[in-house]
C-alpha positions in Angstrom: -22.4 -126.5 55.2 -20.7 -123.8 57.0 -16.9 -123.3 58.0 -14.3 -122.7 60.6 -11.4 -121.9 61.3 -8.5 -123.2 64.1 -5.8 -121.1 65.5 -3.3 -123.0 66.3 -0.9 -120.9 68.3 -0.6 -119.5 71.7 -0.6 -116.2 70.5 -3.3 -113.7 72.1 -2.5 -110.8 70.0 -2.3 -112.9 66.7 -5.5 -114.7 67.2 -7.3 -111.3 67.1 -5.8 -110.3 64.2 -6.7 -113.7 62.4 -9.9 -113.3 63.7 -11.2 -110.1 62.5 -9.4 -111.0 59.0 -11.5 -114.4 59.2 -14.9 -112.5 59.4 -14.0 -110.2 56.9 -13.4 -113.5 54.7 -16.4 -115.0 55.2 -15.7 -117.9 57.7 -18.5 -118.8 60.2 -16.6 -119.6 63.1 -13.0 -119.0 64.5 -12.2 -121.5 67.2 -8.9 -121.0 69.7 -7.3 -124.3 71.8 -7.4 -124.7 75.6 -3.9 -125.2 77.0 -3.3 -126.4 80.2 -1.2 -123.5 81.1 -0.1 -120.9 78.4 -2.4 -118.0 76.8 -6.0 -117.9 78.4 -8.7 -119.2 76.0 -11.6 -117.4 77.1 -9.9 -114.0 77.9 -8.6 -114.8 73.9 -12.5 -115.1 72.8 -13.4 -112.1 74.9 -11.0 -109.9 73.3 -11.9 -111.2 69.7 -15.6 -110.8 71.2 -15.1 -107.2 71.2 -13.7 -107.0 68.2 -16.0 -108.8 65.2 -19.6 -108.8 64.8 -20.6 -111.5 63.2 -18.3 -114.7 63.3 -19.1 -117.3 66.1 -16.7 -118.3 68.4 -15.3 -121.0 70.7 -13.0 -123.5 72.0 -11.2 -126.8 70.4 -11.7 -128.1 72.8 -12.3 -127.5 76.6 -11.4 -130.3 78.4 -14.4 -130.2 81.5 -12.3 -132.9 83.5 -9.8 -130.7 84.5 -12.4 -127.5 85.1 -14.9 -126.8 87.6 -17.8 -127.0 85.5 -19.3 -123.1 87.5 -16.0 -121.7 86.5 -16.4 -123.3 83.2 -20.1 -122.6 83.5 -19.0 -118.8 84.4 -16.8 -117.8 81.2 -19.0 -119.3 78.8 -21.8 -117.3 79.9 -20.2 -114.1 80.0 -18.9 -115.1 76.6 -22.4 -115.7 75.2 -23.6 -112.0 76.8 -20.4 -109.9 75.4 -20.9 -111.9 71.8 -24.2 -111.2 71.7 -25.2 -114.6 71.6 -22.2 -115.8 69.3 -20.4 -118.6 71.1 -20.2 -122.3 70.7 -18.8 -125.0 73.8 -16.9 -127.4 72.2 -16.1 -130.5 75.1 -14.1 -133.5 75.4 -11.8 -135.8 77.8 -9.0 -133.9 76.6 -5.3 -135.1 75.5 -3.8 -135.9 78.3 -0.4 -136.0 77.1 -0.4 -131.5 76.9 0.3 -131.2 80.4 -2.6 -132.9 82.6 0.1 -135.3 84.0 2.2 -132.8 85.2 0.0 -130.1 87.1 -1.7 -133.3 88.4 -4.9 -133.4 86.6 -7.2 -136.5 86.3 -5.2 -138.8 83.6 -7.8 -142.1 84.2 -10.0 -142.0 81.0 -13.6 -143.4 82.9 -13.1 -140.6 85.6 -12.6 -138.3 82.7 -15.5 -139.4 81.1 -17.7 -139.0 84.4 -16.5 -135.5 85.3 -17.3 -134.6 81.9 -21.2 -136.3 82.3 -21.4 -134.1 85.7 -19.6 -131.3 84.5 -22.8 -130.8 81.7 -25.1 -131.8 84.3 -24.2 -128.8 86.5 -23.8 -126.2 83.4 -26.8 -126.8 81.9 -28.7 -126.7 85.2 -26.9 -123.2 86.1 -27.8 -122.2 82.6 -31.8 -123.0 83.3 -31.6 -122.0 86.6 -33.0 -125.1 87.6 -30.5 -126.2 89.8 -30.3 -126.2 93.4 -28.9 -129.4 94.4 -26.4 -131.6 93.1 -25.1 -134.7 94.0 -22.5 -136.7 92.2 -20.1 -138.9 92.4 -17.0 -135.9 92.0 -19.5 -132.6 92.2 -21.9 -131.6 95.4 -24.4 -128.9 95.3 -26.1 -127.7 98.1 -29.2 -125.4 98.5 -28.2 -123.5 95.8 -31.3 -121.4 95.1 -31.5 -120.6 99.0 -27.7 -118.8 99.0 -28.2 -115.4 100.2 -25.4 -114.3 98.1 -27.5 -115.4 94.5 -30.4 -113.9 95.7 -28.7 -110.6 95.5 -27.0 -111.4 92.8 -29.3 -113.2 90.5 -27.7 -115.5 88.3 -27.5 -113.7 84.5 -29.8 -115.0 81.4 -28.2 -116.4 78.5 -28.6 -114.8 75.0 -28.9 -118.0 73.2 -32.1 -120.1 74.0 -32.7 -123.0 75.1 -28.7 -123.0 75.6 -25.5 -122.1 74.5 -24.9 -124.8 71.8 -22.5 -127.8 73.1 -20.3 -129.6 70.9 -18.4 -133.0 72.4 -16.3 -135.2 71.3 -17.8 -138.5 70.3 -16.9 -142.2 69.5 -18.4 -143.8 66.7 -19.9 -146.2 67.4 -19.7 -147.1 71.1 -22.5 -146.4 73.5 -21.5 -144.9 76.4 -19.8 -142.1 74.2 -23.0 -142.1 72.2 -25.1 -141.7 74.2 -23.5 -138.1 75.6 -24.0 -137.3 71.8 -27.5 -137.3 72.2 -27.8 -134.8 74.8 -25.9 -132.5 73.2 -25.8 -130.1 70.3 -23.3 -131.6 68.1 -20.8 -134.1 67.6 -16.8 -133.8 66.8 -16.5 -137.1 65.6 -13.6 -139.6 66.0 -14.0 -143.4 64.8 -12.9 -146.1 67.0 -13.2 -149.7 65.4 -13.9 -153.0 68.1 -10.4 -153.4 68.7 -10.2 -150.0 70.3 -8.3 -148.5 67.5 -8.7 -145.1 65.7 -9.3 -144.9 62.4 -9.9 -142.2 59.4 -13.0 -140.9 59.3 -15.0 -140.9 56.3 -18.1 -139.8 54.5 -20.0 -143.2 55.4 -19.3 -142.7 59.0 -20.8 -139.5 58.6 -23.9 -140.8 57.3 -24.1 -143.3 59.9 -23.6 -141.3 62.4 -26.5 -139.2 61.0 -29.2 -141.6 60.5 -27.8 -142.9 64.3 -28.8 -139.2 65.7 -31.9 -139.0 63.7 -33.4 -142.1 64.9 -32.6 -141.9 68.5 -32.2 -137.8 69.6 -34.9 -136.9 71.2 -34.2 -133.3 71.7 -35.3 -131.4 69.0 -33.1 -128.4 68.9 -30.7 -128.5 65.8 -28.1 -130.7 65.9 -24.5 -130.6 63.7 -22.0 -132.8 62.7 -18.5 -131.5 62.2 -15.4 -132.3 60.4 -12.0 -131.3 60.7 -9.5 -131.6 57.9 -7.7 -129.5 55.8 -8.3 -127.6 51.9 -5.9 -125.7 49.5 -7.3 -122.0 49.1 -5.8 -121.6 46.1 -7.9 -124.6 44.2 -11.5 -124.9 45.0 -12.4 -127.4 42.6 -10.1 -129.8 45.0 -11.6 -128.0 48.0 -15.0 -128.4 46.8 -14.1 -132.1 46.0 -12.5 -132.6 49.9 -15.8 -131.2 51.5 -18.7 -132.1 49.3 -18.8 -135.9 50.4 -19.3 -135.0 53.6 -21.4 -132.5 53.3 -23.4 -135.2 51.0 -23.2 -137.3 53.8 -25.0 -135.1 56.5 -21.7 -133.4 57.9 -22.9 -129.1 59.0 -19.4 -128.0 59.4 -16.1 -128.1 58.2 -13.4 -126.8 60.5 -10.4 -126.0 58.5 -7.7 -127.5 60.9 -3.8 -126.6 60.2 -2.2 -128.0 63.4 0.9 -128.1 62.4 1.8 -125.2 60.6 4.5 -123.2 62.1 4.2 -120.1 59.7 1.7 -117.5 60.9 2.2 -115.7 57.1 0.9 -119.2 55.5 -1.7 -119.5 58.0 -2.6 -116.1 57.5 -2.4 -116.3 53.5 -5.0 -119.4 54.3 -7.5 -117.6 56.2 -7.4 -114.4 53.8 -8.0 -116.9 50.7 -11.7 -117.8 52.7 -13.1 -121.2 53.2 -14.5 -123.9 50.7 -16.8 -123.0 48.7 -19.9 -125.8 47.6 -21.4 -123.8 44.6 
């Protein structure tokens, strides 16, 4: 099991200071949201970039509807290069109630969902180079590899191989969302029931969803399952006991999630204290 860590304010200058304190306390990962409009996620991750050496890195979450999947494409990329390799994508339809309405972005969930499905398409064929042409329903490519302007500037190799890893959003246990699991790296799980409704997730959804990707993932790069949720620092036997049933259950990562704390010193005081410990 490893661990991470959510910033969850728009706060440029505080979200490097939580993350070099975050390395230092041995989490894995420090993660940063994706507003519509407010502080820049990916300058954020560049400037932490920079600044650490050994903590991965990324968004929770990117929403690709509402993002030109070469721009996208683009910052995660450079990310990868300046982190030496240290960045994750973490990808979803997004909430569309922090602002997509409102600047106009796409609010229908189905055309979310298939500008998300092309928006992967197109990064992971810039990422191979393989791509050239592109044509879907939203997104058109055209004579890509024949541009005079990328054959002066060729189009810059990734650190991570075969890609940088990509973490979506999936429904458990419905197809369509399913089946984008299995193309990708990982899954952020959410459980939605027959009726359409949400419910808690829990350590035998986890092992579902485990023996699910086991039996039907054909690519064979590694693969995670992540929770989010929330442990006292200051008792690890009830930490340990929050975590361990998931891990049990075939969960990789535990994202230490405090959305709604408004006080930077407690949040602080949280990451300082380190994550869960197993042992």
């Amino acid at each position: 099991m490893k661990y991470g860590f959510v910033f969850p304010h728009a706060d440029v200058l505080k979200a490097i200071e939580f993350a070099k304190v975050a390395e230092e306390a041995g989490w894995d990962a420090f993660f940063v949201w994706e507003p519509t409009y407010g502080i820049d996620a990916w300058v954020t991750l560049a400037a932490i970039a920079v600044q650490t050496e050994r903590i991965r890195l990324g968004t929770l979450l990117s929403p690709v509807s509402r993002m030109r999947p070469w721009k996208l494409g683009s910052e995660a990329i450079t990310l990868d290069i300046l982190s030496n390799g240290r960045i994750n994508l973490c990808v979803g339809l997004g909430a569309v109630d922090t602002g997509f309405e409102v600047f106009g972005e796409e609010i229908d969930r189905k055309t979310r969902a298939q500008l998300l499905d092309e928006g992967l398409d197109i990064m992971n064929g810039l990422w191979n180079r393989e791509l050239s042409n592109y044509n879907g329903k939203h997104y058109q490519i055209k004579n890509l590899k024949e541009c005079a302007f990328f054959k002066r500037h060729p189009q810059p190799n990734l650190i991570q191989h075969p890609r940088i890893p990509i973490w979506v959003v999936g429904a458990w246990p419905w197809k369509k969302s399913m089946q984008r699991v299995l193309k990708c790296d990982g899954i952020i799980p959410t459980i939605k029931n027959k009726q359409g409704k949400f419910e808690k997730i829990t350590p035998e959804h986890i092992f579902e969803i485990k023996n699910f990707i086991e039996e039907h993932r054909s690519l064979k790069t590694p693969f995670d399952i992540i929770i989010e949720g929330e442990t006292p620092g200051n008792d690890s036997e009830l930490a340990s006991s929050i975590v361990r049933p998931f891990a049990e259950a075939g969960a990789t990562w535990w994202i230490e999630s405090i959305w709604a704390s408004p006080d930077l010193n407690q949040l602080l005081n949280r990451v300082k204290q380190g994550p869960p410990s197993l042992e």
